[in-house]
Backbone as JSON, one array per atom type, in Angstrom:
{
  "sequence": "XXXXXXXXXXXXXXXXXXXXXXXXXXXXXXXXXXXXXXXXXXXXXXXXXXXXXXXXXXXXXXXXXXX",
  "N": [[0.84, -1.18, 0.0], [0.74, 2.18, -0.41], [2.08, 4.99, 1.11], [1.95, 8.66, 1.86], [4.08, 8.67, 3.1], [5.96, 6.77, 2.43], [5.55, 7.88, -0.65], [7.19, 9.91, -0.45], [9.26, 9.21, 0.44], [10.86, 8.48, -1.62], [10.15, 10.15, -3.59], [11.62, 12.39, -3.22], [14.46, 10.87, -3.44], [14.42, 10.65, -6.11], [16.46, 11.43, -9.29], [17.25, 14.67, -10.48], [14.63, 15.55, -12.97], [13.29, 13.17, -13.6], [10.39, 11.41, -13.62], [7.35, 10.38, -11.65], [4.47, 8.06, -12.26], [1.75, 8.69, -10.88], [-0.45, 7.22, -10.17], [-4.28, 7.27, -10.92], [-5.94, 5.69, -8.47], [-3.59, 4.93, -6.92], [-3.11, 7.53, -5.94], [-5.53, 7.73, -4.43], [-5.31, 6.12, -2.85], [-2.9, 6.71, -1.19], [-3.53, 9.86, -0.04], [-6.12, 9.46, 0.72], [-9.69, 10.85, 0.61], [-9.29, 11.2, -1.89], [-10.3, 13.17, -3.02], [-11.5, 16.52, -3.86], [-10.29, 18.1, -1.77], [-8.61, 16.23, -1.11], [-6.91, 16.56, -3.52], [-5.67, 19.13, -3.0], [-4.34, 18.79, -1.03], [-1.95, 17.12, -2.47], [-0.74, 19.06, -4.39], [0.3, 20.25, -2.61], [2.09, 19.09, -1.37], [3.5, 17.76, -3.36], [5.29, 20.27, -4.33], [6.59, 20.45, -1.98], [8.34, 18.24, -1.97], [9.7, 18.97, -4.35], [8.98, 18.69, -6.65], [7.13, 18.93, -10.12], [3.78, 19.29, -11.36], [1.24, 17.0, -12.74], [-1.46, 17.08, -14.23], [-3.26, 14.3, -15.76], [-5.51, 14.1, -17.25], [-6.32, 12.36, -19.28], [-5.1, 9.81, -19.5], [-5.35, 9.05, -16.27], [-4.05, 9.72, -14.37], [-1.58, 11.33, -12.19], [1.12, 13.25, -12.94], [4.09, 13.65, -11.09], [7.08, 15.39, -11.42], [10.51, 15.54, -10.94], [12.19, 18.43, -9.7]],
  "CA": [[0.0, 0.0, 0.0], [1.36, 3.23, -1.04], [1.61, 6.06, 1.98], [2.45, 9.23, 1.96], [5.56, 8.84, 3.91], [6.35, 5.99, 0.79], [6.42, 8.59, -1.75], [7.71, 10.99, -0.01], [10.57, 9.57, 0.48], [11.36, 7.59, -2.91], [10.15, 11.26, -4.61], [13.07, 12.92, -2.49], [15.61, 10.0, -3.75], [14.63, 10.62, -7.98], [17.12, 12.23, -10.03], [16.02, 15.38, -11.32], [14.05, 15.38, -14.19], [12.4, 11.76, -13.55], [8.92, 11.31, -13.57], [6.57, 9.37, -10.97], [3.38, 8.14, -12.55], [0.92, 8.5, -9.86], [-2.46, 6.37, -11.03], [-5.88, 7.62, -9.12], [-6.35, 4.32, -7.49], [-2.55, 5.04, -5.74], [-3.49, 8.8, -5.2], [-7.01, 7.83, -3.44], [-4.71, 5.12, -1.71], [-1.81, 7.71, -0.69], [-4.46, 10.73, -0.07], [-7.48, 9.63, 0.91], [-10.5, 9.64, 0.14], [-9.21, 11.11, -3.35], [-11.47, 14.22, -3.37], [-10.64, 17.45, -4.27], [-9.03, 18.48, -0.95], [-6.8, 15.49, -1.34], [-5.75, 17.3, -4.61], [-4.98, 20.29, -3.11], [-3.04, 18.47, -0.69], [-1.24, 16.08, -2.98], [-0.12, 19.6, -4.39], [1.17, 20.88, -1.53], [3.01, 17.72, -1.28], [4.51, 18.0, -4.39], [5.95, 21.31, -3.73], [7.6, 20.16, -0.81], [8.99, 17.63, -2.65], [10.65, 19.33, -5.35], [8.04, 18.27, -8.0], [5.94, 19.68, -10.71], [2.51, 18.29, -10.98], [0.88, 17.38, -14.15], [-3.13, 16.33, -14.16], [-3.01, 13.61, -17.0], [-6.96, 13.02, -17.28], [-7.04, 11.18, -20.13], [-4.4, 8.78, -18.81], [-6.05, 8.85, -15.08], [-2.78, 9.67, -13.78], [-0.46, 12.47, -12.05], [3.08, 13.07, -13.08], [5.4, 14.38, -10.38], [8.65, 15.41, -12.05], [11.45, 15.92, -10.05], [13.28, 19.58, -10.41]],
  "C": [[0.88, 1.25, 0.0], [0.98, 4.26, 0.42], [1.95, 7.3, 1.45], [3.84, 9.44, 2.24], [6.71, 7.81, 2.67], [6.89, 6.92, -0.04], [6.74, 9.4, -1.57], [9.12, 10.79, -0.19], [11.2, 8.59, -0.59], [11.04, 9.31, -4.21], [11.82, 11.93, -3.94], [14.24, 12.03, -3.42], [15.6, 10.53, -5.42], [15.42, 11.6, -7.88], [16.12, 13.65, -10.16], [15.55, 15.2, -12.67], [13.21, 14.26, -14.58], [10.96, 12.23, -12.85], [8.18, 9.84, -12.75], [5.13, 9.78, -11.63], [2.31, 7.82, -11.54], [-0.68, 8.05, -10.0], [-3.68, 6.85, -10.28], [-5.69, 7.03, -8.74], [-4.96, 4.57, -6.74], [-3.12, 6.58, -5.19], [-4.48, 8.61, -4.04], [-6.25, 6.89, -2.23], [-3.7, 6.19, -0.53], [-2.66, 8.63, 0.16], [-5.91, 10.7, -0.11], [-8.68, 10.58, 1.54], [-10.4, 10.23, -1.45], [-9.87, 12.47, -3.9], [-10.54, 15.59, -4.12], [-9.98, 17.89, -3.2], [-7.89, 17.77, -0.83], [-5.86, 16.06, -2.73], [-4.98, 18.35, -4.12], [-3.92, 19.94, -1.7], [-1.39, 17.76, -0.82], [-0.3, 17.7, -3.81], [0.78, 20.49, -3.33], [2.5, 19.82, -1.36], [4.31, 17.4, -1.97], [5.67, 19.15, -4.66], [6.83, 20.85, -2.75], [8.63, 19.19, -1.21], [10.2, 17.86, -3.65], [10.37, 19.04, -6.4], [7.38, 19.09, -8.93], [4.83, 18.76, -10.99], [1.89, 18.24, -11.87], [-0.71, 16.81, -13.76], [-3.52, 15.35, -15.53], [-4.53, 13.19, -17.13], [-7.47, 11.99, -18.38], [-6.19, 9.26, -19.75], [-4.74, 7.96, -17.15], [-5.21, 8.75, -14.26], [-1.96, 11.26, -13.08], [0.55, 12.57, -11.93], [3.49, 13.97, -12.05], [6.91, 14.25, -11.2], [9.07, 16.21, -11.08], [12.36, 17.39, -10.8], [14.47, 19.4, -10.45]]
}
């Protein structure tokens, strides 16, 4: 199961410029219950991280790329 504290600290470890594909079904897992305040915390998240945050809806996915 995917936590927070998981990709927190495997986003920290990427190179820069690598990309984590983050699927809904891990987001709602990571950031539950998936809503929109978990978005606006999954960006906060990403920020802290050192990420940029892409909204892939046709894919059903969110890219974190590492700066």
């Amino acid at each position: 199961m995917l936590t927070e504290a998981v990709l927190k600290s495997y986003l920290l470890d990427m190179p820069g410029g690598h990309i984590f594909d983050l699927t809904y079904a891990l987001f709602s897992q990571a950031f539950p219950p998936g809503d929109a305040a978990a978005r606006v915390r999954l960006e906060a998240f990403a920020a802290e991280c050192h990420c940029g945050l892409i909204d892939n809806k046709a894919e059903q996915r969110f890219e974190l790329t590492r700066r």
